[in-house]
N, CA, C and O atoms as a Tinker XYZ file with bonds, in Angstrom:
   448  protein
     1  N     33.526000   -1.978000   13.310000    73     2
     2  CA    33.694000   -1.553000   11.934000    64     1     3
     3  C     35.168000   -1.302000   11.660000    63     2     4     5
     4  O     36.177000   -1.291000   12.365000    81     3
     5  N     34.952000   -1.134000   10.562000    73     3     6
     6  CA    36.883000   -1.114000   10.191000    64     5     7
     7  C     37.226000    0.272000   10.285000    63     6     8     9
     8  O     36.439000    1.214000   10.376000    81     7
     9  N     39.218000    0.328000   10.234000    73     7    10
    10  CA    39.568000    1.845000   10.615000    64     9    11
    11  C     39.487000    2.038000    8.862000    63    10    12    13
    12  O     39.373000    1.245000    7.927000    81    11
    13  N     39.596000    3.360000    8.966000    73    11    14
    14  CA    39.851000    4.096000    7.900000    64    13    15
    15  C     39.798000    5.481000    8.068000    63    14    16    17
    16  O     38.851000    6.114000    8.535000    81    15
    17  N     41.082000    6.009000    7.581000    73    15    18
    18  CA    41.141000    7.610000    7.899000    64    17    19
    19  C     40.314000    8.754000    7.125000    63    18    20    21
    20  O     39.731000    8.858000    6.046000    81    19
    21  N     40.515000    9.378000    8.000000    73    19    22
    22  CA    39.355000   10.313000    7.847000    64    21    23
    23  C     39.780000   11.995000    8.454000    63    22    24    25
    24  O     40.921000   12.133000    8.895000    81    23
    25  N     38.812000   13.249000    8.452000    73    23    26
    26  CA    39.676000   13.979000    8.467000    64    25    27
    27  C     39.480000   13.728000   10.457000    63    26    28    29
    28  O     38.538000   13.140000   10.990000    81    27
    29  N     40.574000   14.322000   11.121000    73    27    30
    30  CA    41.124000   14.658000   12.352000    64    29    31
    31  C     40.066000   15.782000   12.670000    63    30    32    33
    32  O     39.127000   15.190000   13.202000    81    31
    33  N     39.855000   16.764000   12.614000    73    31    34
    34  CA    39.112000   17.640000   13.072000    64    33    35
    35  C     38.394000   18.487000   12.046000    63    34    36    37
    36  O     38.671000   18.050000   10.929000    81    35
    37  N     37.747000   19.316000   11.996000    73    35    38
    38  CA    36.604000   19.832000   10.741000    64    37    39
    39  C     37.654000   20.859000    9.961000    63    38    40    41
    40  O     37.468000   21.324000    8.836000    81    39
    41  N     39.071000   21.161000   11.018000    73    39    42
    42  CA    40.088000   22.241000   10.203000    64    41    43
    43  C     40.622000   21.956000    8.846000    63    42    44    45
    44  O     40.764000   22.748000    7.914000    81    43
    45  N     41.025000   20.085000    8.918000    73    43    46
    46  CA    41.650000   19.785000    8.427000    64    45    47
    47  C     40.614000   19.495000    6.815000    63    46    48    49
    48  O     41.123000   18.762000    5.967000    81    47
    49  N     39.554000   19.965000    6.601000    73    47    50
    50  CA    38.590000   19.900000    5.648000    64    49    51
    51  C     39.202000   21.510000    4.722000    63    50    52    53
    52  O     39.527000   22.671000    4.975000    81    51
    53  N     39.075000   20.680000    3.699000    73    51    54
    54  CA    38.258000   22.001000    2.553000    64    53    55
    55  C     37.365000   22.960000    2.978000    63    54    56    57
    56  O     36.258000   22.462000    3.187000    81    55
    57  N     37.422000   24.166000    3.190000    73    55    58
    58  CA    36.358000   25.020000    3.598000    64    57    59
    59  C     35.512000   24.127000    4.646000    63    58    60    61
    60  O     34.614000   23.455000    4.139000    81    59
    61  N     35.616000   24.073000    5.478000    73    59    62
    62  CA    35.720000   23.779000    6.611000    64    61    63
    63  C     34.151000   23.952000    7.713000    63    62    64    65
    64  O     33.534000   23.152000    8.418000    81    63
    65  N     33.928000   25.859000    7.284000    73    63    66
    66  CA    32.592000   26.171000    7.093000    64    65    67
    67  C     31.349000   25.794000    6.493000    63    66    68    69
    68  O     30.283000   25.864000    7.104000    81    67
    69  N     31.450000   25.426000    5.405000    73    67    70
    70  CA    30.992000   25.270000    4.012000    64    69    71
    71  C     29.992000   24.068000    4.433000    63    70    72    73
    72  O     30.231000   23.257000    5.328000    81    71
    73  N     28.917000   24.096000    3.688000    73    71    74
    74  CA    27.827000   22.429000    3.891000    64    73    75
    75  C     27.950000   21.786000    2.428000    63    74    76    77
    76  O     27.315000   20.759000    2.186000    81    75
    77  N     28.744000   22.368000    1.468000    73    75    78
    78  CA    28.656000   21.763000    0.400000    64    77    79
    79  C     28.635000   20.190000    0.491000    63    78    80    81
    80  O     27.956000   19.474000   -0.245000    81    79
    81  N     29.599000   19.680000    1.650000    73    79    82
    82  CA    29.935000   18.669000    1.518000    64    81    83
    83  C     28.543000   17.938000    1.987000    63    82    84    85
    84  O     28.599000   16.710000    2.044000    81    83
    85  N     27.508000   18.461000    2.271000    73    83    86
    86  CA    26.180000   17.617000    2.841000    64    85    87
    87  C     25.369000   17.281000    1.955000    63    86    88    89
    88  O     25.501000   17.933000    0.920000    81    87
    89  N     24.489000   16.436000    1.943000    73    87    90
    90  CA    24.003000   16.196000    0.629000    64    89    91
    91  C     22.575000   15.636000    1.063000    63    90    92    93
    92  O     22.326000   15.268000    2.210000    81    91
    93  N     21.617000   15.616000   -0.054000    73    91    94
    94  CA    20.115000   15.637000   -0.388000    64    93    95
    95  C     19.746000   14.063000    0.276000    63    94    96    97
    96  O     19.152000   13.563000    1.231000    81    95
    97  N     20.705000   13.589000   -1.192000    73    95    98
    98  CA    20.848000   12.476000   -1.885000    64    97    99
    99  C     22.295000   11.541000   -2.032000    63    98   100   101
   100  O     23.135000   11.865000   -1.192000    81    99
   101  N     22.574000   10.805000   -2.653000    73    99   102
   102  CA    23.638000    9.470000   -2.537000    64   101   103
   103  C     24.218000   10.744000   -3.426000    63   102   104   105
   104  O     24.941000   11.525000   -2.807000    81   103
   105  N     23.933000   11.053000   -5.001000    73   103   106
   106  CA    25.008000   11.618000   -5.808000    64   105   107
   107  C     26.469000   12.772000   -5.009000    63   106   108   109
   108  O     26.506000   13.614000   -4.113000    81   107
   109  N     27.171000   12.344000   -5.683000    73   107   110
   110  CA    28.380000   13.590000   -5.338000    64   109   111
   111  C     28.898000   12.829000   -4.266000    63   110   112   113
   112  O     30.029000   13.298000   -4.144000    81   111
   113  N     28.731000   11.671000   -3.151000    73   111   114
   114  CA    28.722000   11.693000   -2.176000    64   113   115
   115  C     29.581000   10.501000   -2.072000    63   114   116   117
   116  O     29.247000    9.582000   -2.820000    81   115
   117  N     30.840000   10.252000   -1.153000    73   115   118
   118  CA    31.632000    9.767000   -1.103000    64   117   119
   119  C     31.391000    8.303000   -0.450000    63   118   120   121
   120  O     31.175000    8.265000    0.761000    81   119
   121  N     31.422000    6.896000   -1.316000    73   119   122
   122  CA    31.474000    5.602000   -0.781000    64   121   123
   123  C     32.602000    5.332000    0.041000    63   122   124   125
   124  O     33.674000    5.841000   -0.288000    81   123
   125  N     32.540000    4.602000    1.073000    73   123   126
   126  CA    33.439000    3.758000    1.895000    64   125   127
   127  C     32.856000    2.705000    2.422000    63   126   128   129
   128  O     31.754000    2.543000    2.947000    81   127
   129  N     33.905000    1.890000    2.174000    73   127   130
   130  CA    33.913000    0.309000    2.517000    64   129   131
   131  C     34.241000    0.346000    4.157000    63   130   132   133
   132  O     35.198000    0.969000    4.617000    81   131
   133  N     33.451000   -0.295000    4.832000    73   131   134
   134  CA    34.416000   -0.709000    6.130000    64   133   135
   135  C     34.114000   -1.939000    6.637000    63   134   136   137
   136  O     33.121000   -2.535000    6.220000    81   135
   137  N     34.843000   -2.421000    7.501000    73   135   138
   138  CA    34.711000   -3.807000    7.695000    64   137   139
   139  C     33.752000   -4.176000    9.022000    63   138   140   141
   140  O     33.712000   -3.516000   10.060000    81   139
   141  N     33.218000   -5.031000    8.817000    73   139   142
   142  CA    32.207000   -5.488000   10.512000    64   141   143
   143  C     33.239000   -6.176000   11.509000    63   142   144   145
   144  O     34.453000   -6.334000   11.384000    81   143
   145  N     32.430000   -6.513000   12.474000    73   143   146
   146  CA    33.956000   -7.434000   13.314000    64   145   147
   147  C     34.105000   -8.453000   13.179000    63   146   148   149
   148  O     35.051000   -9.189000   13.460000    81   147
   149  N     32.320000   -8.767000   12.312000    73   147   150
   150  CA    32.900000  -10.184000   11.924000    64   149   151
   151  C     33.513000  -10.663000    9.873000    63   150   152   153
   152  O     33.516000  -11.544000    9.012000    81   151
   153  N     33.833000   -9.545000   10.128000    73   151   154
   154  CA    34.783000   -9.670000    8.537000    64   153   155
   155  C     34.403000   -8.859000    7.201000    63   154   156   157
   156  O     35.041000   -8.544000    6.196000    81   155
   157  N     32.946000   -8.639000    7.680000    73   155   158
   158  CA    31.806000   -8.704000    6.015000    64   157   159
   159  C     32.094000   -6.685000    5.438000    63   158   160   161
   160  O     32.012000   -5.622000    6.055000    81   159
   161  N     32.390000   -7.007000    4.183000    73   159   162
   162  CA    32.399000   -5.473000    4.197000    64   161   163
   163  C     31.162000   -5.109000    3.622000    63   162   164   165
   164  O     30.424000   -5.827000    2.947000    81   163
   165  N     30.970000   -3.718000    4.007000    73   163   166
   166  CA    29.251000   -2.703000    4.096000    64   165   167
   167  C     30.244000   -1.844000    3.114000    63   166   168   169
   168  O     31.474000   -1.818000    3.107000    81   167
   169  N     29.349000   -1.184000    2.329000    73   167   170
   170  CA    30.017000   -0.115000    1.604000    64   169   171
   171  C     28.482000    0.901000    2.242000    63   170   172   173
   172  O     27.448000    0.308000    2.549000    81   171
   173  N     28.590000    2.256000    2.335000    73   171   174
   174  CA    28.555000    3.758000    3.133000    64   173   175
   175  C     28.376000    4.646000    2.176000    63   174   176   177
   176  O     29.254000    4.659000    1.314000    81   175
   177  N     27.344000    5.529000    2.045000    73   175   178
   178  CA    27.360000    6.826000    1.491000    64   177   179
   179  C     27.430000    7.488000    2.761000    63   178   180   181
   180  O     26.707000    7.207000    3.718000    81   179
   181  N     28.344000    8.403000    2.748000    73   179   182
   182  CA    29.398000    9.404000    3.965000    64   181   183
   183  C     28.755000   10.638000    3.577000    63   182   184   185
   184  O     29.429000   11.437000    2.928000    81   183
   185  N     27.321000   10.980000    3.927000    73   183   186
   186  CA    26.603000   12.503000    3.871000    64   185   187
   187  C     27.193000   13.659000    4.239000    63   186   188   189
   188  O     27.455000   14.575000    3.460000    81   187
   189  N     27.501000   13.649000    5.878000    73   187   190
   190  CA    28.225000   14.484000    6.888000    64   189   191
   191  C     29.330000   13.927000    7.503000    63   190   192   193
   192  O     29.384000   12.721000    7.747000    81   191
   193  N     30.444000   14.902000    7.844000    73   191   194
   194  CA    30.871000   14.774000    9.285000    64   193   195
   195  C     30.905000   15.909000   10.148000    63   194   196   197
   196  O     31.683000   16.834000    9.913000    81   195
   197  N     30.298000   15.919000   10.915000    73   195   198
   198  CA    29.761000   16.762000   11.985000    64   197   199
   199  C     30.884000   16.895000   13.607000    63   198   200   201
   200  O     31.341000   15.951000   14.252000    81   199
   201  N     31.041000   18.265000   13.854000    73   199   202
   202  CA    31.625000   18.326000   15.562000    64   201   203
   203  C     30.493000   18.531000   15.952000    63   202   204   205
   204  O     29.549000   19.155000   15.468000    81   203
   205  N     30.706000   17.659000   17.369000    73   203   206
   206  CA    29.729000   18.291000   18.709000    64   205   207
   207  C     30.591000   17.483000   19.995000    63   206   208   209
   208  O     31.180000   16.462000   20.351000    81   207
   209  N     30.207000   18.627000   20.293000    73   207   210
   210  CA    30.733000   18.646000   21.886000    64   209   211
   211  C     32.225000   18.107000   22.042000    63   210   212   213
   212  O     32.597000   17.671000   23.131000    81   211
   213  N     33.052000   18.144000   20.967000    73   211   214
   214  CA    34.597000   17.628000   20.881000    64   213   215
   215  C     34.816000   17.320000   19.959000    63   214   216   217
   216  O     35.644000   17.847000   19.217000    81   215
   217  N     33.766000   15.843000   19.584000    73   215   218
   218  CA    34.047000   14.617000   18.800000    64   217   219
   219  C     33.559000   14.682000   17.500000    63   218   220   221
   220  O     32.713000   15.548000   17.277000    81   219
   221  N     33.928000   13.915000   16.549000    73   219   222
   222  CA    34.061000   13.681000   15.285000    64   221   223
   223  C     32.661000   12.823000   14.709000    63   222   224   225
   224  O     33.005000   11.661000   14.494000    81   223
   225  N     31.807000   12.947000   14.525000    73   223   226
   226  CA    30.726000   12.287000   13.829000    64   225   227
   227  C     30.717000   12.116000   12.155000    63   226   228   229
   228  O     30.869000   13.063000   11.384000    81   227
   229  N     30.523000   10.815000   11.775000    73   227   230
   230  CA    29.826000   10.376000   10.508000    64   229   231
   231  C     28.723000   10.293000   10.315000    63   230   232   233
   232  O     28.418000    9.322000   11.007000    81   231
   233  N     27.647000   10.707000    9.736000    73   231   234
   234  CA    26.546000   10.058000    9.014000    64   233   235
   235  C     26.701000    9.649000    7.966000    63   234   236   237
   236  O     27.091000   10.338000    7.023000    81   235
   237  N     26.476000    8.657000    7.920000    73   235   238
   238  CA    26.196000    7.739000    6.882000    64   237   239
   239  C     24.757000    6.613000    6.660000    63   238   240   241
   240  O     24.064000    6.213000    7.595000    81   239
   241  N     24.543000    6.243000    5.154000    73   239   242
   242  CA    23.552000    4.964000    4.512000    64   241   243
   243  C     24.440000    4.345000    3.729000    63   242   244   245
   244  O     25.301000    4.510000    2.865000    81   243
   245  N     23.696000    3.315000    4.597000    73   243   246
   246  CA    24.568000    1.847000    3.606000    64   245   247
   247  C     24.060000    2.121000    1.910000    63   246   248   249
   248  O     23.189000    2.806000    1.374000    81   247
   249  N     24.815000    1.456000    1.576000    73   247   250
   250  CA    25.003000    1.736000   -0.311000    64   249   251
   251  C     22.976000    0.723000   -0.549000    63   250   252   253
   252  O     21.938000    0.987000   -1.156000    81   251
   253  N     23.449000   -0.351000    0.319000    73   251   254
   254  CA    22.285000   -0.930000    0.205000    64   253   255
   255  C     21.576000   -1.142000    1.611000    63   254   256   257
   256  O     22.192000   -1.772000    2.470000    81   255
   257  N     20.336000   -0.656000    1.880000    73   255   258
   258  CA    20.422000   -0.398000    2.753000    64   257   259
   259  C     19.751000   -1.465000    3.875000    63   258   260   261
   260  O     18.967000   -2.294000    3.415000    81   259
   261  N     19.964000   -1.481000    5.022000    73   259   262
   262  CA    19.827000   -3.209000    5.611000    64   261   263
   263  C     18.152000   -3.464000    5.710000    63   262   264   265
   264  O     17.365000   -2.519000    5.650000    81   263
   265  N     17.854000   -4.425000    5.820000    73   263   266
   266  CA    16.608000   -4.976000    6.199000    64   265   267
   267  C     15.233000   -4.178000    6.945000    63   266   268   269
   268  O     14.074000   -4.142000    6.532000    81   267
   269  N     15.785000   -3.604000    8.112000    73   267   270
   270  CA    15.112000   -2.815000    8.986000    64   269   271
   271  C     15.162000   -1.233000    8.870000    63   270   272   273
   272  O     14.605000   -0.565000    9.741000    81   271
   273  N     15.625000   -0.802000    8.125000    73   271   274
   274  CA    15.665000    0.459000    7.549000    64   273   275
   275  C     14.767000    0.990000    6.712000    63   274   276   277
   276  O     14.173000    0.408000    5.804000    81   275
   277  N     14.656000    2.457000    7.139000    73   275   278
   278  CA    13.668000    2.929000    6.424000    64   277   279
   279  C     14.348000    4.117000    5.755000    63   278   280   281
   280  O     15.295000    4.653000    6.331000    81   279
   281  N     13.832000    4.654000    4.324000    73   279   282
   282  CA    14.359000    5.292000    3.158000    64   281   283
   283  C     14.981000    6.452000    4.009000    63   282   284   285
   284  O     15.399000    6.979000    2.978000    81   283
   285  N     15.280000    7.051000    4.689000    73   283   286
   286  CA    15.873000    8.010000    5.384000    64   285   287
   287  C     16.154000    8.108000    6.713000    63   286   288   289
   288  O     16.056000    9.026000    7.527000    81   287
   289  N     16.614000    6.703000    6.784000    73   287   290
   290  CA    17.465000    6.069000    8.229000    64   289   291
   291  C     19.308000    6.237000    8.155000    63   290   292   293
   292  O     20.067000    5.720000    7.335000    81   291
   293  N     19.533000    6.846000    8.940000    73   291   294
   294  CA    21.133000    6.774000    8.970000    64   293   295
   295  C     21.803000    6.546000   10.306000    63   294   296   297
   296  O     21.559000    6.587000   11.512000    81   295
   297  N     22.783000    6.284000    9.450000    73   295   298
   298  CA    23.731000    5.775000   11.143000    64   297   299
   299  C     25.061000    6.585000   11.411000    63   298   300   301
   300  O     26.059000    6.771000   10.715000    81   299
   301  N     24.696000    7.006000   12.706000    73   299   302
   302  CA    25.774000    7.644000   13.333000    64   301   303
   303  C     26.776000    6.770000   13.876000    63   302   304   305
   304  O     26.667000    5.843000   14.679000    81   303
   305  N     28.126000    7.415000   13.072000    73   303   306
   306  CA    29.473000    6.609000   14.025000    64   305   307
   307  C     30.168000    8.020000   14.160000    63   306   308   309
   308  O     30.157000    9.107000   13.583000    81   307
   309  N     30.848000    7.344000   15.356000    73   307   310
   310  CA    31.996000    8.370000   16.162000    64   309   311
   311  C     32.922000    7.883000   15.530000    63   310   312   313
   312  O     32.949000    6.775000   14.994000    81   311
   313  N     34.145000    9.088000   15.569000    73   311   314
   314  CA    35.472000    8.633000   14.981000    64   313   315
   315  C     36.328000    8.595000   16.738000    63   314   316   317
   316  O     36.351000    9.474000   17.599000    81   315
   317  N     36.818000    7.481000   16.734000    73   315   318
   318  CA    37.808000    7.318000   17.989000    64   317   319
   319  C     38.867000    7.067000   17.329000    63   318   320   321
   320  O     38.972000    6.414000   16.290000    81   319
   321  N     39.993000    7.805000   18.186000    73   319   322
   322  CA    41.513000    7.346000   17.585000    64   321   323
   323  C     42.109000    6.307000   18.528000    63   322   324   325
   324  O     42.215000    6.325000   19.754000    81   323
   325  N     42.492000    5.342000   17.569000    73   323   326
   326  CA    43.151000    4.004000   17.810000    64   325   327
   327  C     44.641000    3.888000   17.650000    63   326   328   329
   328  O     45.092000    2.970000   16.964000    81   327
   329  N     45.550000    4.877000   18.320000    73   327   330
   330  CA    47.092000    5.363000   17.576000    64   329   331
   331  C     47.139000    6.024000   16.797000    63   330   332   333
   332  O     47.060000    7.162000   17.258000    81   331
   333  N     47.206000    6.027000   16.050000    73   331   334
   334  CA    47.651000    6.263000   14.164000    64   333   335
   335  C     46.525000    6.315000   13.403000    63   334   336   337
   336  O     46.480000    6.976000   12.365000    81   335
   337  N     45.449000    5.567000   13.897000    73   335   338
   338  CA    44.104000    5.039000   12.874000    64   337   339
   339  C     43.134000    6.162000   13.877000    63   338   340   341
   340  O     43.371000    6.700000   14.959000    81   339
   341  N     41.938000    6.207000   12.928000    73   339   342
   342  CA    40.927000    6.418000   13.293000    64   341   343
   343  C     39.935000    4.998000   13.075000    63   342   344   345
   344  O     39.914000    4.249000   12.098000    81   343
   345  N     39.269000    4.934000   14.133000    73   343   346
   346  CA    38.178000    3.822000   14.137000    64   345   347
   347  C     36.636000    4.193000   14.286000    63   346   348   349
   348  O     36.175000    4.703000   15.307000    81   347
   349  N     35.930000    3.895000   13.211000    73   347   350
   350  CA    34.507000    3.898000   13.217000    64   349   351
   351  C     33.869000    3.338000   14.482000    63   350   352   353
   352  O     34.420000    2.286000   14.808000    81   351
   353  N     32.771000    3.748000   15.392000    73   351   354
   354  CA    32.234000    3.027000   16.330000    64   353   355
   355  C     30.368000    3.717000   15.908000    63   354   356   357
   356  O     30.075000    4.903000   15.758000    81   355
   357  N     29.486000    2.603000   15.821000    73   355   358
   358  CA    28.358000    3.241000   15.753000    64   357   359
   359  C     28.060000    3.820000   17.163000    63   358   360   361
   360  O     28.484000    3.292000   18.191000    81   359
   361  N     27.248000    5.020000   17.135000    73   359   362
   362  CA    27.308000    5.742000   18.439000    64   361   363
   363  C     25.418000    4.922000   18.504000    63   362   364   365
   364  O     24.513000    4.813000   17.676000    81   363
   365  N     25.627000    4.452000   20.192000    73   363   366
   366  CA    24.551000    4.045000   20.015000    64   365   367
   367  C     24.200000    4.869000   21.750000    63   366   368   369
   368  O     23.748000    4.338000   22.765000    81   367
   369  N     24.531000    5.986000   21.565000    73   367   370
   370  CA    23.688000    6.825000   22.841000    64   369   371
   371  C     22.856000    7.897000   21.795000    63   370   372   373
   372  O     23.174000    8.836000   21.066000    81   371
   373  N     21.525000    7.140000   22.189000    73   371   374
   374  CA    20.408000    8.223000   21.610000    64   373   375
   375  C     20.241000    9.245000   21.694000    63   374   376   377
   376  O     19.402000    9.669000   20.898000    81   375
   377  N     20.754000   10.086000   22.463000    73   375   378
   378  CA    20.558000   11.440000   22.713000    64   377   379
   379  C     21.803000   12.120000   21.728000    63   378   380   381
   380  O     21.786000   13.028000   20.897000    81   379
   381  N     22.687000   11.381000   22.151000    73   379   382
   382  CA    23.801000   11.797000   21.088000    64   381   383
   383  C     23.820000   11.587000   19.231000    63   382   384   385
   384  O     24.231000   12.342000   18.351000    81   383
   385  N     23.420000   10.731000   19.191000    73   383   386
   386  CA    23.350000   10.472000   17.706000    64   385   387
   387  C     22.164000   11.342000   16.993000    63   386   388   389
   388  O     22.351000   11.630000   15.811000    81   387
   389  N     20.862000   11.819000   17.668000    73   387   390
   390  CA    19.935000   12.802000   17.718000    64   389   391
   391  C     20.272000   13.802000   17.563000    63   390   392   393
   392  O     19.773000   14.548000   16.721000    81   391
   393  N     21.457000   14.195000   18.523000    73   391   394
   394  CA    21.581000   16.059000   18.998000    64   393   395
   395  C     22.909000   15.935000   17.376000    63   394   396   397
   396  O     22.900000   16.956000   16.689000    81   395
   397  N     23.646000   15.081000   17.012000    73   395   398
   398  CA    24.365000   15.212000   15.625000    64   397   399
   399  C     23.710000   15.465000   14.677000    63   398   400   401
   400  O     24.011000   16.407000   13.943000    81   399
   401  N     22.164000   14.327000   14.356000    73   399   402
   402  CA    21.496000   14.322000   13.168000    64   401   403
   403  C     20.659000   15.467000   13.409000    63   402   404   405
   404  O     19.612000   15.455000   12.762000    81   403
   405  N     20.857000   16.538000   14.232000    73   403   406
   406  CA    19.811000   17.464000   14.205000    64   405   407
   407  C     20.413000   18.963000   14.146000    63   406   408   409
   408  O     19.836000   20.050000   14.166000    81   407
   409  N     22.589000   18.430000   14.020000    73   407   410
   410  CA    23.258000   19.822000   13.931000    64   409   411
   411  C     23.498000   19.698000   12.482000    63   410   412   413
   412  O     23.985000   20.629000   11.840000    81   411
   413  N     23.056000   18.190000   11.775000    73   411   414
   414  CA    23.500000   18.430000   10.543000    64   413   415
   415  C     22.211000   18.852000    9.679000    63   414   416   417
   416  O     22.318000   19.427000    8.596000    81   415
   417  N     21.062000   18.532000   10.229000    73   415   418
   418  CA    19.753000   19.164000    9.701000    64   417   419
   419  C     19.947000   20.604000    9.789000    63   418   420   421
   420  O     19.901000   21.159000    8.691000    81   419
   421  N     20.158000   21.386000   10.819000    73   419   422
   422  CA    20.301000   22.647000   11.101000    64   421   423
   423  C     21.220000   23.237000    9.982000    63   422   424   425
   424  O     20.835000   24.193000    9.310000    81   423
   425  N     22.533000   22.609000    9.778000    73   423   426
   426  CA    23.604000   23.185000    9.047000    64   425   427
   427  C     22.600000   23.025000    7.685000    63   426   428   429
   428  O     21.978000   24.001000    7.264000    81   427
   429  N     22.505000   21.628000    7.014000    73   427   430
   430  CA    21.537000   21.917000    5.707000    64   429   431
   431  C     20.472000   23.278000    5.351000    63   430   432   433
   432  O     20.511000   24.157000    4.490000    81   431
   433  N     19.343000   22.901000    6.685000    73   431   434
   434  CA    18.521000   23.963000    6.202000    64   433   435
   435  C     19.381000   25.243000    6.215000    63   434   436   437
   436  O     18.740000   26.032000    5.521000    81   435
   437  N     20.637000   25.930000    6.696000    73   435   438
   438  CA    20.839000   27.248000    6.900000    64   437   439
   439  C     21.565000   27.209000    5.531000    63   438   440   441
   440  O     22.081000   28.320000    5.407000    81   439
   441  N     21.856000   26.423000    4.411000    73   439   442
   442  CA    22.520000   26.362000    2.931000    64   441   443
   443  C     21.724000   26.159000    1.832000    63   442   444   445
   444  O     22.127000   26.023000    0.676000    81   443
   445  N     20.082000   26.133000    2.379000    73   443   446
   446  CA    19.176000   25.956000    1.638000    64   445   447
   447  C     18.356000   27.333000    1.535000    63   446   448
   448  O     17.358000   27.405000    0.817000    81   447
Protein backbone atom coordinates (compact mmCIF):
# COMPACT_ATOMS: atom_id res chain seq x y z
CA UNK A 1 0.00 0.00 0.00
CA UNK A 2 1.15 3.45 -0.42
CA UNK A 3 3.09 5.77 2.22
CA UNK A 4 1.24 8.47 3.57
CA UNK A 5 1.80 10.32 6.78
CA UNK A 6 0.15 9.93 9.54
CA UNK A 7 0.39 10.74 13.17
CA UNK A 8 3.97 9.20 14.76
CA UNK A 9 2.63 8.21 18.02
CA UNK A 10 -1.02 8.77 19.73
CA UNK A 11 0.93 12.13 21.49
CA UNK A 12 1.18 13.71 18.48
CA UNK A 13 -2.94 13.63 18.14
CA UNK A 14 -5.48 16.14 19.31
CA UNK A 15 -6.52 15.00 22.69
CA UNK A 16 -4.85 12.15 22.43
CA UNK A 17 -7.11 10.41 25.19
CA UNK A 18 -10.24 11.22 23.64
CA UNK A 19 -12.34 8.40 21.24
CA UNK A 20 -13.98 11.18 19.53
CA UNK A 21 -11.95 10.39 16.76
CA UNK A 22 -13.72 6.68 16.54
CA UNK A 23 -16.65 6.37 14.80
CA UNK A 24 -20.13 4.33 14.41
CA UNK A 25 -20.23 4.96 10.90
CA UNK A 26 -18.27 6.43 7.54
CA UNK A 27 -19.67 10.20 8.52
CA UNK A 28 -17.09 12.67 10.16
CA UNK A 29 -14.52 10.18 9.20
CA UNK A 30 -11.45 10.83 7.35
CA UNK A 31 -10.89 9.33 3.49
CA UNK A 32 -7.45 8.27 2.27
CA UNK A 33 -6.30 7.19 -0.90
CA UNK A 34 -3.42 4.73 -0.91
CA UNK A 35 -1.82 2.98 -3.45
CA UNK A 36 -1.61 -1.11 -3.99
CA UNK A 37 1.76 -2.43 -5.25
CA UNK A 38 0.37 -2.94 -8.14
CA UNK A 39 -0.55 0.80 -8.81
CA UNK A 40 -4.53 0.83 -8.28
CA UNK A 41 -5.66 3.39 -5.77
CA UNK A 42 -8.36 2.15 -2.81
CA UNK A 43 -9.74 5.11 -1.13
CA UNK A 44 -10.24 4.17 3.15
CA UNK A 45 -12.55 5.37 5.74
CA UNK A 46 -9.69 5.74 8.67
CA UNK A 47 -12.16 4.81 11.91
CA UNK A 48 -9.18 4.36 14.47
CA UNK A 49 -5.66 4.54 15.13
CA UNK A 50 -4.91 2.49 17.91
CA UNK A 51 -1.33 1.70 20.20
CA UNK A 52 -0.63 -1.75 21.26
CA UNK A 53 2.18 -3.18 22.38
CA UNK A 54 4.48 -0.20 20.70
CA UNK A 55 3.03 0.02 17.31
CA UNK A 56 0.81 2.20 15.42
CA UNK A 57 -2.47 0.60 14.05
CA UNK A 58 -5.13 1.77 11.40
CA UNK A 59 -8.51 0.53 11.03
CA UNK A 60 -9.93 1.12 8.26
CA UNK A 61 -13.15 0.22 5.24
CA UNK A 62 -12.66 0.65 1.90
CA UNK A 63 -14.93 3.62 0.64
CA UNK A 64 -16.29 0.71 -1.45
CA UNK A 65 -16.04 -2.15 -0.03
CA UNK A 66 -14.26 -5.31 -1.84
CA UNK A 67 -16.06 -8.35 -3.00
CA UNK A 68 -15.55 -10.67 0.01
CA UNK A 69 -16.46 -8.39 2.66
CA UNK A 70 -18.96 -8.24 4.92
CA UNK A 71 -20.88 -4.86 6.18
CA UNK A 72 -18.58 -4.63 9.23
CA UNK A 73 -15.30 -6.08 8.01
CA UNK A 74 -12.17 -3.96 8.48
CA UNK A 75 -8.70 -4.02 7.86
CA UNK A 76 -5.94 -3.65 10.03
CA UNK A 77 -2.63 -1.96 8.83
CA UNK A 78 0.45 -1.27 10.84
CA UNK A 79 2.21 1.93 10.37
CA UNK A 80 6.08 1.04 9.71
CA UNK A 81 8.54 3.79 9.21
CA UNK A 82 10.28 3.78 5.91
CA UNK A 83 12.88 6.95 6.71
CA UNK A 84 10.93 9.93 6.54
CA UNK A 85 7.58 8.12 5.41
CA UNK A 86 5.36 6.11 7.19
CA UNK A 87 4.18 2.97 5.25
CA UNK A 88 0.85 1.18 5.47
CA UNK A 89 1.33 -2.73 5.76
CA UNK A 90 -1.94 -4.84 6.23
CA UNK A 91 -1.20 -6.70 9.49
CA UNK A 92 -2.01 -10.10 8.61
CA UNK A 93 -1.07 -11.85 12.15
CA UNK A 94 -4.47 -12.79 13.50
CA UNK A 95 -3.98 -12.54 16.86
CA UNK A 96 -2.71 -9.16 16.39
CA UNK A 97 -5.14 -7.49 14.22
CA UNK A 98 -7.92 -9.12 16.82
CA UNK A 99 -6.21 -8.00 20.11
CA UNK A 100 -6.30 -4.05 18.04
CA UNK A 101 -9.96 -4.50 16.82
CA UNK A 102 -10.86 -5.46 20.29
CA UNK A 103 -8.76 -2.32 22.08
CA UNK A 104 -10.68 -0.20 19.78
CA UNK A 105 -14.09 -1.90 20.65
CA UNK A 106 -13.14 -1.53 24.31
CA UNK A 107 -12.12 2.24 23.88
CA UNK A 108 -15.73 2.82 21.96
CA UNK A 109 -17.85 1.05 24.38
CA UNK A 110 -16.04 3.03 27.45
CA UNK A 111 -17.34 6.64 25.30
CA UNK A 112 -20.62 5.20 24.92
Amino acid sequence: MAKKEFFETPDDRENPDSVDEFYDDEEGTDVITLISDDGEEIEFYELAQIEHEGKIYSIMRPVDPFEDMGDDDVIVFRMDSDGDDIVLNVETDDEIADAVIDEYNELYDEEE
